[in-house]
C-alpha positions in Angstrom: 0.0 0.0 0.0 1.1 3.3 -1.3 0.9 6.1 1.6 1.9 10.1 0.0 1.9 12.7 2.6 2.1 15.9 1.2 5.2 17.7 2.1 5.6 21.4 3.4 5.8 23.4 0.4 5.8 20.4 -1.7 4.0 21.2 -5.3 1.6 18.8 -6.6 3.5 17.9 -9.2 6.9 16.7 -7.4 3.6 14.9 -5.3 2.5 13.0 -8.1 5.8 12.4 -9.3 6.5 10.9 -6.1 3.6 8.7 -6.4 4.0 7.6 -9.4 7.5 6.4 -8.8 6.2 4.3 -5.4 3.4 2.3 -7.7 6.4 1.6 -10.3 8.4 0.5 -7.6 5.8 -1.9 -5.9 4.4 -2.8 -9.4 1.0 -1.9 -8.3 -0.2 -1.5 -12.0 1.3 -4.9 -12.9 -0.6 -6.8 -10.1 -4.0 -4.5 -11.1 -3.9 -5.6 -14.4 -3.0 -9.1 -13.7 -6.1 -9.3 -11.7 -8.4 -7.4 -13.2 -9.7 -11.5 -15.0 -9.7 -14.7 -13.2 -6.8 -17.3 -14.5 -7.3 -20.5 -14.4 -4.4 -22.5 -12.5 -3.5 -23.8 -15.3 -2.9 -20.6 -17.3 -1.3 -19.5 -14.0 1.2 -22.3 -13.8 1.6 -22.2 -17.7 2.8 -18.7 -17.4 5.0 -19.0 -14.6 6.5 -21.8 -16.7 6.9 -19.3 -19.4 8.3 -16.5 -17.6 11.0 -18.8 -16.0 12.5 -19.9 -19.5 12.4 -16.4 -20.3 14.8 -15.9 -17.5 16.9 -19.0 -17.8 17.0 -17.9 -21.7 18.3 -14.6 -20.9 20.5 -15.7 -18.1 22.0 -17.9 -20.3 22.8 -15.0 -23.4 24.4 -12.1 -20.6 26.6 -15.3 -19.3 27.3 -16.3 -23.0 28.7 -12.7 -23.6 
C-alpha cells in the first residue's frame, strides 16, 4: 500500500511524481492488471513456466557474452 503525505511546500507535481515512482516501484499496475480477470491455475502455472524460460533464456545469453 502506497501512503503520499504531502510535504511542506511540496508542489503537486513533485507529489505525483513521487507517487507515481512508489506504484512503479511496488508494481501496483502490474498486479491490477494481472487481476483485473480470473486465470485458471492452469494458465497460472503455464505462465510461470513461461516466464522462468524467459529468464533462464536470458540468463544464459548475458553469461554467454
Amino acid at each position: 500500500m502506497v501512503l503520499i503525505n504531502k510535504k511542506r511546500g511540496e508542489s503537486t507535481d513533485v507529489l505525483l511524481r513521487r507517487f507515481t515512482k512508489m506504484t512503479k516501484e511496488e508494481n501496483i499496475a502490474f498486479d491490477v492488471s494481472r487481476k483485473k480477470f480470473f486465470l485458471k491455475p492452469a494458465l497460472l502455472k503455464k505462465e510461470k513456466k513461461r516466464d522462468k524460460l524467459k529468464r533462464k533464456a536470458q540468463e544464459r545469453r548475458r553469461l554467454s557474452r
